[in-house]
Gaussian input, Z-matrix of N, CA and C with variables (Angstrom, degrees):
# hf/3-21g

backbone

0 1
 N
 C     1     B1
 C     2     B2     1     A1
 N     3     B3     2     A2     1     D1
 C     4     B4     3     A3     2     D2
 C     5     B5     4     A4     3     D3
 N     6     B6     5     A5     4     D4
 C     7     B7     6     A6     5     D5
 C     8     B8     7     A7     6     D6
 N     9     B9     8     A8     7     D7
 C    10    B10     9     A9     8     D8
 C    11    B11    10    A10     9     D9
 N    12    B12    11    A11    10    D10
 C    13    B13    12    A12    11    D11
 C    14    B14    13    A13    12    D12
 N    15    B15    14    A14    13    D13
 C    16    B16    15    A15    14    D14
 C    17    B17    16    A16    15    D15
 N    18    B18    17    A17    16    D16
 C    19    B19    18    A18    17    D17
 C    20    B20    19    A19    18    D18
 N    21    B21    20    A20    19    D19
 C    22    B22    21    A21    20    D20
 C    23    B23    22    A22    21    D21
 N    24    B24    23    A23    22    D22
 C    25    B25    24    A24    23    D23
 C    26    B26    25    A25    24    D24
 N    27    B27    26    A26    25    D25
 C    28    B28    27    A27    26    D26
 C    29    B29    28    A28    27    D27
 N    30    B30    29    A29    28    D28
 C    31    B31    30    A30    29    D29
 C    32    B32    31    A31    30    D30
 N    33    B33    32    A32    31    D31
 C    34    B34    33    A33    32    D32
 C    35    B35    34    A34    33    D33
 N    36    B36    35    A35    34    D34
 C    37    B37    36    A36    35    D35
 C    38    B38    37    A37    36    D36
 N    39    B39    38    A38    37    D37
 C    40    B40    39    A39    38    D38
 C    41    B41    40    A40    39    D39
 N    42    B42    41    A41    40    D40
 C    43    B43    42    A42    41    D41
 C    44    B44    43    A43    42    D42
 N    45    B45    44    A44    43    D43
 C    46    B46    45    A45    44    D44
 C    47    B47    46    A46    45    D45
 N    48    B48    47    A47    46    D46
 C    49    B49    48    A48    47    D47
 C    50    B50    49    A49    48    D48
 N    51    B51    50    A50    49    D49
 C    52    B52    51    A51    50    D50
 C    53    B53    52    A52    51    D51
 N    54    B54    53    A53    52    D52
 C    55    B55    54    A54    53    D53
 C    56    B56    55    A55    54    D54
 N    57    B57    56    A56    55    D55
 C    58    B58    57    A57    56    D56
 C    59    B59    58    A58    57    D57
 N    60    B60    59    A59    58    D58
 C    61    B61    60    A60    59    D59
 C    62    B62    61    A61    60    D60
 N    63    B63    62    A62    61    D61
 C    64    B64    63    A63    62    D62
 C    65    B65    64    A64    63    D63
 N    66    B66    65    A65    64    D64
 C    67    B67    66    A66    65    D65
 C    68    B68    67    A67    66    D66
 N    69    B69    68    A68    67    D67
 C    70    B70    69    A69    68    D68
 C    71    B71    70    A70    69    D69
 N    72    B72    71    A71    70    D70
 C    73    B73    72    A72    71    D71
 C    74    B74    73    A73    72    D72
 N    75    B75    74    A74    73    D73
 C    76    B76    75    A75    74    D74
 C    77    B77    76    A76    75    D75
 N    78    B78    77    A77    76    D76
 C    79    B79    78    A78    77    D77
 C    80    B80    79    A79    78    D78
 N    81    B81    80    A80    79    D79
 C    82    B82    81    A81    80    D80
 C    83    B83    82    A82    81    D81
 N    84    B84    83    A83    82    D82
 C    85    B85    84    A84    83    D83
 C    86    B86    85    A85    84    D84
 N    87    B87    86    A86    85    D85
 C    88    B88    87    A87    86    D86
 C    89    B89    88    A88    87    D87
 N    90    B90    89    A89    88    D88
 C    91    B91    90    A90    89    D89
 C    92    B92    91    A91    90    D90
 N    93    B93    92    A92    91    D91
 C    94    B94    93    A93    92    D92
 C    95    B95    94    A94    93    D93
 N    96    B96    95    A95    94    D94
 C    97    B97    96    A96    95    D95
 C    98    B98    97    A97    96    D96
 N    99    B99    98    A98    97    D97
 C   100   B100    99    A99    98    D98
 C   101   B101   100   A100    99    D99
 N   102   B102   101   A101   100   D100
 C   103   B103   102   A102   101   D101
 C   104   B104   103   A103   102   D102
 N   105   B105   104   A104   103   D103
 C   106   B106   105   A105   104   D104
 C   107   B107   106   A106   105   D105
 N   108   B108   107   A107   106   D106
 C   109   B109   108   A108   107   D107
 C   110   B110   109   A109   108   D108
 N   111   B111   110   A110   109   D109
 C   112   B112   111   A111   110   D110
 C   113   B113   112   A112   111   D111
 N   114   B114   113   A113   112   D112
 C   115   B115   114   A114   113   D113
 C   116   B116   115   A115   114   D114
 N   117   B117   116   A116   115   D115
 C   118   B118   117   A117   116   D116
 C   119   B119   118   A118   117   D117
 N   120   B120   119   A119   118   D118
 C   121   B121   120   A120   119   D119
 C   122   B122   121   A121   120   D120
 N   123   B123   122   A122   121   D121
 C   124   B124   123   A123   122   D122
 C   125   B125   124   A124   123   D123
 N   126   B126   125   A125   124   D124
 C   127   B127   126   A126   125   D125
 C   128   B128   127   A127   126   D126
 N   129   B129   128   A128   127   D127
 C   130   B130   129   A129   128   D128
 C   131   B131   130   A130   129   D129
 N   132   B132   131   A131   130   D130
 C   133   B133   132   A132   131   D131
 C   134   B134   133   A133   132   D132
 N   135   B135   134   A134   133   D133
 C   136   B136   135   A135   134   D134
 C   137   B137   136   A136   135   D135
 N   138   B138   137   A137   136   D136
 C   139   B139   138   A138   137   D137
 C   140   B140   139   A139   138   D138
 N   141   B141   140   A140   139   D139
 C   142   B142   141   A141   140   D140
 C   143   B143   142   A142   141   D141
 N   144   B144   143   A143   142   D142
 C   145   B145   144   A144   143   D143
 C   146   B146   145   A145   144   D144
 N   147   B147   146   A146   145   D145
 C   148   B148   147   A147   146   D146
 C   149   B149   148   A148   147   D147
 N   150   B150   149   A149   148   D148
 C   151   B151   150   A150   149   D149
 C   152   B152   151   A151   150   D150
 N   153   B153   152   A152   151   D151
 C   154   B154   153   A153   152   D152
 C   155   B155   154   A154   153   D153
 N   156   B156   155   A155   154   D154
 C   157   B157   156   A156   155   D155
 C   158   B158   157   A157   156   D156
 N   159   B159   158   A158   157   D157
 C   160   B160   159   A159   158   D158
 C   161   B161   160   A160   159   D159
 N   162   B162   161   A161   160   D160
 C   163   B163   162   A162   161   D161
 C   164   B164   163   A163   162   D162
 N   165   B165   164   A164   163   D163
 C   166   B166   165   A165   164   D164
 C   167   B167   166   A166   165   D165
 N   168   B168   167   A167   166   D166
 C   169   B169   168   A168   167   D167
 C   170   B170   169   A169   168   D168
 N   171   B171   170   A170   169   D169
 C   172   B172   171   A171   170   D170
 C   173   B173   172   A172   171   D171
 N   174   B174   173   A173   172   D172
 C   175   B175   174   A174   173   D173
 C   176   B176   175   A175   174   D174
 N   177   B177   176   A176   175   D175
 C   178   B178   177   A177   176   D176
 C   179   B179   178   A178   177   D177
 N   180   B180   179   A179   178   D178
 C   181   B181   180   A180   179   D179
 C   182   B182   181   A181   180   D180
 N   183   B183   182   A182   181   D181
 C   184   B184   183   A183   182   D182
 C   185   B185   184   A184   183   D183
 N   186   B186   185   A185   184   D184
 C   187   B187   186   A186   185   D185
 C   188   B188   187   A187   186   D186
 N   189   B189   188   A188   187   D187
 C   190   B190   189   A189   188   D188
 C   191   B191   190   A190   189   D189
 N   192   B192   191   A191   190   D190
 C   193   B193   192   A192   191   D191
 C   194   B194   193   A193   192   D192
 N   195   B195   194   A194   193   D193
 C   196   B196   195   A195   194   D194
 C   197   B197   196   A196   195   D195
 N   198   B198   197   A197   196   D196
 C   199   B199   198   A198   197   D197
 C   200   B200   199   A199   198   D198
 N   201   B201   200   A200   199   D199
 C   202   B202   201   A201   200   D200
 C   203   B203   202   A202   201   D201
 N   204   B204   203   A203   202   D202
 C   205   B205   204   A204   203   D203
 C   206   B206   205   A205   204   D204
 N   207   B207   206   A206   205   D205
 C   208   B208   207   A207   206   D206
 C   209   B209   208   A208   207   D207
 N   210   B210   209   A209   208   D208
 C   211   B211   210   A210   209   D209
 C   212   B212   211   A211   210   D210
 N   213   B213   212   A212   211   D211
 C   214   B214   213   A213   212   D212
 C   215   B215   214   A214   213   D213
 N   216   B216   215   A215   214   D214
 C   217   B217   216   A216   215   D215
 C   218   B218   217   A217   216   D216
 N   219   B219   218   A218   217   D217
 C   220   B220   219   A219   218   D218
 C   221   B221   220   A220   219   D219
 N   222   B222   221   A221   220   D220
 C   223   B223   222   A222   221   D221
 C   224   B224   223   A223   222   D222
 N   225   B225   224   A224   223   D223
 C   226   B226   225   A225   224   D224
 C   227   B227   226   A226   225   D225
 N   228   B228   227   A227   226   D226
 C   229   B229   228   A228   227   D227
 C   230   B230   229   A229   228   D228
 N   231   B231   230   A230   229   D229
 C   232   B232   231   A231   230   D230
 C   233   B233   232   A232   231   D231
 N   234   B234   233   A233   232   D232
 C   235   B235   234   A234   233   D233
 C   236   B236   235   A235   234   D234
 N   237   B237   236   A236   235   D235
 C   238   B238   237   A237   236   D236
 C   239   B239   238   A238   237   D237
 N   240   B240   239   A239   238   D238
 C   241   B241   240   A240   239   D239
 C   242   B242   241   A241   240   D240
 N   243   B243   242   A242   241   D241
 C   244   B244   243   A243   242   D242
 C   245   B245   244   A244   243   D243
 N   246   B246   245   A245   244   D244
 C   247   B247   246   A246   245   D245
 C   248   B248   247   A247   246   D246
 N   249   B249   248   A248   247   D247
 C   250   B250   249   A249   248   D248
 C   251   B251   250   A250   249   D249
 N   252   B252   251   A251   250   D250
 C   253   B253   252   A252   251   D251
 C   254   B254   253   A253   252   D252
 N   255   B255   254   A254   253   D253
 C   256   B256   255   A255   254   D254
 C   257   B257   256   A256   255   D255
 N   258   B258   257   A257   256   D256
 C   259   B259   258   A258   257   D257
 C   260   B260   259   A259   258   D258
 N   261   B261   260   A260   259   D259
 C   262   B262   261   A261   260   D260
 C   263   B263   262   A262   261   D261
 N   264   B264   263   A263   262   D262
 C   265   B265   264   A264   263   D263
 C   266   B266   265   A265   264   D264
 N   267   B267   266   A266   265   D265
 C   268   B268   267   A267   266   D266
 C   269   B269   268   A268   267   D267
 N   270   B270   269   A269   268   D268
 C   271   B271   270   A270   269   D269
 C   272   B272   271   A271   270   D270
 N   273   B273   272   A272   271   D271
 C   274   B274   273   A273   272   D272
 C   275   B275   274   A274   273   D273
 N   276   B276   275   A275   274   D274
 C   277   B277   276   A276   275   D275
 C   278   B278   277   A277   276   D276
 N   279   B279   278   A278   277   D277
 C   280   B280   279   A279   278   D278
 C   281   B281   280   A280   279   D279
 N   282   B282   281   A281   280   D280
 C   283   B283   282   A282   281   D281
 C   284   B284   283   A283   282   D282
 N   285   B285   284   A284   283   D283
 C   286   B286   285   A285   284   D284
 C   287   B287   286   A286   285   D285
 N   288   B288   287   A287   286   D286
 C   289   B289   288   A288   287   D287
 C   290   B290   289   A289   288   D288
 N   291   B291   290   A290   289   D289
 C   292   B292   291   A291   290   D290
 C   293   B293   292   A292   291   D291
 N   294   B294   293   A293   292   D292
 C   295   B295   294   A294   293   D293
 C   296   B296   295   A295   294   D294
 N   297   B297   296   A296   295   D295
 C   298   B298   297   A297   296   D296
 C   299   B299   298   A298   297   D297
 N   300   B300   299   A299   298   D298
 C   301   B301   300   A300   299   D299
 C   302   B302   301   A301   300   D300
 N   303   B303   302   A302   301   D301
 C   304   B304   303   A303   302   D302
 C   305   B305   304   A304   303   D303
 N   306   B306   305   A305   304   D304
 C   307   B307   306   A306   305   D305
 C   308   B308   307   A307   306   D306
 N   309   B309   308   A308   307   D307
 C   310   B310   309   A309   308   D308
 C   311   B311   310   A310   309   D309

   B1=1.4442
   B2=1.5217
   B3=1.2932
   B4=1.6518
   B5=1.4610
   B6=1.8948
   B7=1.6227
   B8=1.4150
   B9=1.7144
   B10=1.1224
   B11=1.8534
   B12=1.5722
   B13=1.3355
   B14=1.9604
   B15=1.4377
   B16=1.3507
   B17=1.6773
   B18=1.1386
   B19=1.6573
   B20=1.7083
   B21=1.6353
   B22=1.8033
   B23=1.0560
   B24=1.5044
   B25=1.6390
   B26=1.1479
   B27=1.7137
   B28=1.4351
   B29=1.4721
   B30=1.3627
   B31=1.3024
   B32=1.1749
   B33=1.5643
   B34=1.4374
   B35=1.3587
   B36=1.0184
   B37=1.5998
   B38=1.8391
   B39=1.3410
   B40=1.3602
   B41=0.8073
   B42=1.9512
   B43=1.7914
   B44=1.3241
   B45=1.3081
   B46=2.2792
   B47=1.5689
   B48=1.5753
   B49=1.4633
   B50=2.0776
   B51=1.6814
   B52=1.3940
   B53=1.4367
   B54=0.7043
   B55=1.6648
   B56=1.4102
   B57=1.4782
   B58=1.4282
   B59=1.6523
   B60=1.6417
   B61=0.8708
   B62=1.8389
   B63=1.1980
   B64=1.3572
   B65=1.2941
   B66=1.2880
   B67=1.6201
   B68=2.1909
   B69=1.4806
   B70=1.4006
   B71=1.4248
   B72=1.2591
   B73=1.8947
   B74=1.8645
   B75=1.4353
   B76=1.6858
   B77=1.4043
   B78=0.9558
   B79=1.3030
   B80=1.3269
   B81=1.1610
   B82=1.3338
   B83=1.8033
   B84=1.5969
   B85=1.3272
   B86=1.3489
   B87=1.2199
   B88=1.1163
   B89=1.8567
   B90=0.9991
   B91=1.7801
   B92=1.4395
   B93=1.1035
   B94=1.0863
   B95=1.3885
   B96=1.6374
   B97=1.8746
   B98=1.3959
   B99=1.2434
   B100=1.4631
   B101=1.6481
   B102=1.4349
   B103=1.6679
   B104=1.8219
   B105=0.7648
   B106=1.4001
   B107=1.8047
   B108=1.6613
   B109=1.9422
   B110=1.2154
   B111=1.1716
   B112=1.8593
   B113=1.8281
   B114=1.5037
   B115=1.5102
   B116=1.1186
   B117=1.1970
   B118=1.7352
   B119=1.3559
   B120=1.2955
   B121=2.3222
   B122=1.2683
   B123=1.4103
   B124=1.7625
   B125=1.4013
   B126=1.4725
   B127=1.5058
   B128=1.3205
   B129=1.4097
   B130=1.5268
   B131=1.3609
   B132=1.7437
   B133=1.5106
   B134=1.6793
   B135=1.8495
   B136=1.2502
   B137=1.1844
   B138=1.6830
   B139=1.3471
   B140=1.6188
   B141=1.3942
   B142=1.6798
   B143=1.8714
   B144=1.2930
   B145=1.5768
   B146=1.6720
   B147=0.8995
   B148=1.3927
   B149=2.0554
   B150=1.1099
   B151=1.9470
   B152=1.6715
   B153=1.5324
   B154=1.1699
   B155=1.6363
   B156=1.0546
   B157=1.5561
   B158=1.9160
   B159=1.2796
   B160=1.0287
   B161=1.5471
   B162=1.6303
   B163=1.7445
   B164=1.4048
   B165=1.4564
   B166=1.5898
   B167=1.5909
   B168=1.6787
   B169=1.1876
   B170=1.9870
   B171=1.9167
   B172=1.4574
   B173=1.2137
   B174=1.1637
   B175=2.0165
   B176=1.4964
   B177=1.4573
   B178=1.6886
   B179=1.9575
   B180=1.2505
   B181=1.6469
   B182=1.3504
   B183=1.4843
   B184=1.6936
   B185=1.5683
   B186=1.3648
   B187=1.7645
   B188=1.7898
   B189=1.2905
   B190=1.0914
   B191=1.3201
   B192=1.7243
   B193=1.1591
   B194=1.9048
   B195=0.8393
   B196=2.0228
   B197=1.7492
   B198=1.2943
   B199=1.2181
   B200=1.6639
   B201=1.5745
   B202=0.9724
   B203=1.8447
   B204=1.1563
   B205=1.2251
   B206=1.4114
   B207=1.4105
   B208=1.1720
   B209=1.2847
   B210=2.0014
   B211=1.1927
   B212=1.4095
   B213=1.1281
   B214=1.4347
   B215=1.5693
   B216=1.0274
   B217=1.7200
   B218=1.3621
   B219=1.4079
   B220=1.4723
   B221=1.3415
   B222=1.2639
   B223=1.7114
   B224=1.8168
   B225=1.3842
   B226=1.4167
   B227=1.5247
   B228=1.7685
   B229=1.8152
   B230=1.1761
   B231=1.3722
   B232=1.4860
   B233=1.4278
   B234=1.4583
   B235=1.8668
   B236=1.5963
   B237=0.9711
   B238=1.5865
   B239=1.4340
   B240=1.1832
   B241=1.7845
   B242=1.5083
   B243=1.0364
   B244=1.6834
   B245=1.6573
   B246=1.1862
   B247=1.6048
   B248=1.0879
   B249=1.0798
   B250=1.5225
   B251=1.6959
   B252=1.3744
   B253=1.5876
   B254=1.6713
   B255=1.8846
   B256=1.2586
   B257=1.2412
   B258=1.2665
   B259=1.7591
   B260=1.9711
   B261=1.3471
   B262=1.0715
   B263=1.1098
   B264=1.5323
   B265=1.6290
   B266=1.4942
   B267=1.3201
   B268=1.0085
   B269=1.5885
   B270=1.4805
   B271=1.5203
   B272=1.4678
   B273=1.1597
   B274=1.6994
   B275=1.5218
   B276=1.4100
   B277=1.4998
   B278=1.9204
   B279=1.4004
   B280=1.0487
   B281=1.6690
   B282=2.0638
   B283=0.7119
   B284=1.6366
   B285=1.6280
   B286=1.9738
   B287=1.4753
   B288=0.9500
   B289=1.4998
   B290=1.8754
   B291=0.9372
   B292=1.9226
   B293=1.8348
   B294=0.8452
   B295=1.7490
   B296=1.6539
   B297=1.6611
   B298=1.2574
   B299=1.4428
   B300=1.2348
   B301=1.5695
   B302=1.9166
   B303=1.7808
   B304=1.1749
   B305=1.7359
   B306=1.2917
   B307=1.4329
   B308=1.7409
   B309=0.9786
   B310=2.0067
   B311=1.2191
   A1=108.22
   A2=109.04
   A3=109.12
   A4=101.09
   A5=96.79
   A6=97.01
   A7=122.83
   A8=102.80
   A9=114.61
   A10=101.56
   A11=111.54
   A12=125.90
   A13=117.65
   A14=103.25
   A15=107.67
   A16=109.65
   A17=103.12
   A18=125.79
   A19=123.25
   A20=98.49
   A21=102.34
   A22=128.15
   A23=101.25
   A24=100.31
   A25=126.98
   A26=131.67
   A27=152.71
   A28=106.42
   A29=133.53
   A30=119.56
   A31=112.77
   A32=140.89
   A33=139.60
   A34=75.00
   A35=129.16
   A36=134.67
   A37=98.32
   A38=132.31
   A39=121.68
   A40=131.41
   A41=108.07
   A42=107.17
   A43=115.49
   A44=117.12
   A45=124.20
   A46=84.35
   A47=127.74
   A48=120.15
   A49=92.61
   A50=108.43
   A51=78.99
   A52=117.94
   A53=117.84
   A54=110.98
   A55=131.73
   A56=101.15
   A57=92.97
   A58=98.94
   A59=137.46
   A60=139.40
   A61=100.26
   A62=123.05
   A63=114.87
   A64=123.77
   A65=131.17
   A66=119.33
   A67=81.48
   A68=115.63
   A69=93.75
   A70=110.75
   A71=102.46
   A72=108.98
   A73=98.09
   A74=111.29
   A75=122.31
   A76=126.79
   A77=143.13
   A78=145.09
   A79=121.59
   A80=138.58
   A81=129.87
   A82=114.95
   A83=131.08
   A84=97.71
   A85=84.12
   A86=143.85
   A87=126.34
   A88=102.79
   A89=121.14
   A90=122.70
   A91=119.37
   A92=119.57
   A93=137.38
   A94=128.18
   A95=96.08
   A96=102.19
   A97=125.36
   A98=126.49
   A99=137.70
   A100=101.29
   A101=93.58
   A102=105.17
   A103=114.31
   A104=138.29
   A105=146.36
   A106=95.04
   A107=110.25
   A108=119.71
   A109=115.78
   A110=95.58
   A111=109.18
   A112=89.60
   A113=102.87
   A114=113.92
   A115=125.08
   A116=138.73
   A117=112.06
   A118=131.23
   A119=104.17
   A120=94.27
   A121=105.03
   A122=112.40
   A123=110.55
   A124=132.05
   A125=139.41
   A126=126.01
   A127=108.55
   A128=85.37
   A129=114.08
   A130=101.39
   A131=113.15
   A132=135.16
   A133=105.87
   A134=104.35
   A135=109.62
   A136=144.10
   A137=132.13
   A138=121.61
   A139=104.69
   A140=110.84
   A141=94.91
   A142=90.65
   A143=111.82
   A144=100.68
   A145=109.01
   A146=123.76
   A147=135.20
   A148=87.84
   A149=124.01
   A150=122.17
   A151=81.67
   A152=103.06
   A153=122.54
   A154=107.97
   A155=115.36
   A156=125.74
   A157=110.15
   A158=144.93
   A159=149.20
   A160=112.38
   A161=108.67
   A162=104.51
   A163=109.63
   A164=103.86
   A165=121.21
   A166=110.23
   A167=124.30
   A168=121.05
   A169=74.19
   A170=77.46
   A171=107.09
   A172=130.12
   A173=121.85
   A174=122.50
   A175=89.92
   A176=94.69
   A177=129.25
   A178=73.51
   A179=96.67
   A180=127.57
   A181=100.66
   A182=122.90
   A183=112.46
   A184=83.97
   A185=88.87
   A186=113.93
   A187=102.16
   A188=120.89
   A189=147.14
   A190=115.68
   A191=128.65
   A192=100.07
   A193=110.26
   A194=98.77
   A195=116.83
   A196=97.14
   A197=106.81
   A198=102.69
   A199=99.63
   A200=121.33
   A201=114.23
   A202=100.50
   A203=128.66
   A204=147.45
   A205=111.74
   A206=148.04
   A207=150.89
   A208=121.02
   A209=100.62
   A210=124.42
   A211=128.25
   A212=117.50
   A213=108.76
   A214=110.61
   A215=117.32
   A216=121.44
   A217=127.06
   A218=137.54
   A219=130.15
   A220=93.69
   A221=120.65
   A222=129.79
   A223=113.32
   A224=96.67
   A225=105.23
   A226=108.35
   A227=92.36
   A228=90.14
   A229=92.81
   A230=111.25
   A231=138.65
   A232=121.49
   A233=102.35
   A234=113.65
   A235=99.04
   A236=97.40
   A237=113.79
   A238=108.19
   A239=132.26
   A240=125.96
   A241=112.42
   A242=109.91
   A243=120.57
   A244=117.76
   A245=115.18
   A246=113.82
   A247=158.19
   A248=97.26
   A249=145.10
   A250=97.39
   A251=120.79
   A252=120.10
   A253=113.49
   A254=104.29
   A255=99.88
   A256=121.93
   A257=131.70
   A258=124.02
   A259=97.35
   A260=131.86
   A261=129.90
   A262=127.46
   A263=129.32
   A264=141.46
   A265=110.64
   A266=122.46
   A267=126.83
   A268=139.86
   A269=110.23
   A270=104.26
   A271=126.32
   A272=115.69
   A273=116.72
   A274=94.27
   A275=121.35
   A276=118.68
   A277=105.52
   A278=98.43
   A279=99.16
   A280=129.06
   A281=111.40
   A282=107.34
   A283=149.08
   A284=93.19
   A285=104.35
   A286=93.15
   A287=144.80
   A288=132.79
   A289=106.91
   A290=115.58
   A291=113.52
   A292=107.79
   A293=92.45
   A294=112.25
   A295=115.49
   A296=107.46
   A297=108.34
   A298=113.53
   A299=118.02
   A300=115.09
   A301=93.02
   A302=92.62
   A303=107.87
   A304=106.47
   A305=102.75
   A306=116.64
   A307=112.64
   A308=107.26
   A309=104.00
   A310=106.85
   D1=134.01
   D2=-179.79
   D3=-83.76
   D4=174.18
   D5=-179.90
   D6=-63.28
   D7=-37.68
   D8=-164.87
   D9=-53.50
   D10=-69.25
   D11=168.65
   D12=-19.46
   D13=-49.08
   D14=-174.55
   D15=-73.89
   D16=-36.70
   D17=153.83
   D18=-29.32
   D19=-54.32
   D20=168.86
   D21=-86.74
   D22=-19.86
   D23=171.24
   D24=-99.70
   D25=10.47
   D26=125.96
   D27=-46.98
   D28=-51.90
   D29=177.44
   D30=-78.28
   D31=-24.10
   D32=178.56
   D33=-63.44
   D34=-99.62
   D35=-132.07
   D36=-51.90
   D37=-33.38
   D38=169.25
   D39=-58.38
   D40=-43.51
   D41=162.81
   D42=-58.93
   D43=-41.24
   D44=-175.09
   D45=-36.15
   D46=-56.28
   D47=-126.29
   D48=-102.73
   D49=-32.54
   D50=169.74
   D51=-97.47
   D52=15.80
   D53=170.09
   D54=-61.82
   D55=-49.93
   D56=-175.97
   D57=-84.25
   D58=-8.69
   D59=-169.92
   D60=-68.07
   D61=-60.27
   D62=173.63
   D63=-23.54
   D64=-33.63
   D65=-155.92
   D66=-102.71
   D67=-9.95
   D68=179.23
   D69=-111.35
   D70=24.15
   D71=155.60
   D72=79.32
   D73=28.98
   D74=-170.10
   D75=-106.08
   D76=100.06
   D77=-162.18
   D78=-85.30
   D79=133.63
   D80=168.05
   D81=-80.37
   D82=117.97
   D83=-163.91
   D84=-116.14
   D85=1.95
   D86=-168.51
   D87=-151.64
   D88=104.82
   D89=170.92
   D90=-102.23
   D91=116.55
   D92=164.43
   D93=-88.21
   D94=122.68
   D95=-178.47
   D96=-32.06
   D97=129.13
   D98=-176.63
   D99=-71.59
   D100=128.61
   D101=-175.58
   D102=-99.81
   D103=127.08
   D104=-170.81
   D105=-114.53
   D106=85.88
   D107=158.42
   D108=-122.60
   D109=-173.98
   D110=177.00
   D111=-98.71
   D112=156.12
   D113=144.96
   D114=-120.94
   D115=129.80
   D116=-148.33
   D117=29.34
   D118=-116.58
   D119=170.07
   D120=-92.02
   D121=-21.86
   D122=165.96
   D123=-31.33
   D124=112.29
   D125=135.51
   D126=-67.36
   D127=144.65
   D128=-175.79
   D129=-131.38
   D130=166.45
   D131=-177.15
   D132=-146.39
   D133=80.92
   D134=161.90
   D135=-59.66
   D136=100.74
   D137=-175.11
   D138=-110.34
   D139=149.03
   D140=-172.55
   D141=-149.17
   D142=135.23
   D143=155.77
   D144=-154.14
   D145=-161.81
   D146=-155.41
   D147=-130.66
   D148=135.35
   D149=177.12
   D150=-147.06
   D151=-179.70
   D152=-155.53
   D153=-172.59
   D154=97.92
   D155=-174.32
   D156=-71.54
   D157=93.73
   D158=-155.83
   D159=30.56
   D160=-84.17
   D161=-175.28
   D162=-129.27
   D163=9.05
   D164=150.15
   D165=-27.25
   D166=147.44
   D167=176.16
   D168=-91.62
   D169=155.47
   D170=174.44
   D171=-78.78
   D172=128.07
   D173=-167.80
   D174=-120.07
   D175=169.88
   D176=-139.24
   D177=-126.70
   D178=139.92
   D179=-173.88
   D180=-123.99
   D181=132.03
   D182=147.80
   D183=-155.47
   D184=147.12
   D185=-166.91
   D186=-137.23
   D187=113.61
   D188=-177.48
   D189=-90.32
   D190=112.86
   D191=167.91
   D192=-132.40
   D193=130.48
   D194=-168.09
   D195=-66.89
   D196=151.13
   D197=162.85
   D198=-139.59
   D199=151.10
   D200=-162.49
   D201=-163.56
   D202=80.05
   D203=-168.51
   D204=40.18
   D205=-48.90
   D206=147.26
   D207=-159.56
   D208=65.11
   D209=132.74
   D210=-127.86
   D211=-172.33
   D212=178.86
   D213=-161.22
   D214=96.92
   D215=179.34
   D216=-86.05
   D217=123.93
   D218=-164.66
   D219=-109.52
   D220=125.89
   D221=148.32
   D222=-97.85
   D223=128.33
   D224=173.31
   D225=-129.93
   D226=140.55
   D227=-170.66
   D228=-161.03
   D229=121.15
   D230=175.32
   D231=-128.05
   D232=153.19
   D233=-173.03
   D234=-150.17
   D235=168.80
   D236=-170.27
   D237=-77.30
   D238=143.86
   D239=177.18
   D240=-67.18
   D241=-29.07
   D242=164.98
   D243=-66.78
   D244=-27.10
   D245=143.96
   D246=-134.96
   D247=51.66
   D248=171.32
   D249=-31.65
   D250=-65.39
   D251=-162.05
   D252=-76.24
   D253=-3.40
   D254=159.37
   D255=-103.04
   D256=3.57
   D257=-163.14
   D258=-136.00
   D259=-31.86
   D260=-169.47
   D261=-68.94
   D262=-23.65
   D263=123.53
   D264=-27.90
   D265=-110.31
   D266=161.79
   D267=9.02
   D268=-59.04
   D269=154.78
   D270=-90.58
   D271=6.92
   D272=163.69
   D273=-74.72
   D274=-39.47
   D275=-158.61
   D276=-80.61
   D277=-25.78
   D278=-174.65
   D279=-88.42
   D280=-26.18
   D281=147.10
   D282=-44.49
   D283=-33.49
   D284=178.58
   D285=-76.24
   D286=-29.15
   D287=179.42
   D288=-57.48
   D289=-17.40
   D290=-170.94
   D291=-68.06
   D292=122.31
   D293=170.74
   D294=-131.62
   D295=131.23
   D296=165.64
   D297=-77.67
   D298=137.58
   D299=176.94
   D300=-106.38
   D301=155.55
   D302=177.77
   D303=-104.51
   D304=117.35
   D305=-171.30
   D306=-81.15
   D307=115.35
   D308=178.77
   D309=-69.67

């Protein structure tokens, strides 16, 4: 994938995430570059940012999405920036746990 390419699909996925945020009074204050890895044999499409609901304290976003011959599963998992030193372990550990199962 070129830069430019990784480039449009950082802004698709920024518009996906503020859009519906407008009508709930939510801000994005902080976006972070979209990561293109594996998770195990998984590719993945990391999007992560920091939003803020009027005078709400601000929570930490990361949105996962699997790709897996022709499916595609999104995990989203967020915590507050204020507790950060309890959940940010934890969902790194918990994300590598994801497996598609093959259903008979």
């Amino acid at each position: 994938m070129t830069q430019k390419e990784k480039d449009e699909l950082n802004a698709i996925y920024r518009n996906q995430a503020e859009e519906p945020m407008k009508q709930l009074k939510t801000k994005i204050i902080k976006w972070y570059p979209l990561e293109i890895s594996n998770i195990g044999v998984y590719s993945t499409i990391k999007v992560s940012y920091i939003r803020q609901m009027e005078t709400e304290k601000p929570v930490y976003v990361v949105s996962y999405n699997f790709f897996n011959y022709n499916e595609i599963v999104e995990i989203t998992l967020s915590y507050r920036l204020e507790d950060e030193s309890i959940w940010k372990d934890d969902f790194q550990e918990i994300i590598k746990s994801f497996k598609f199962l093959k259903l008979n």
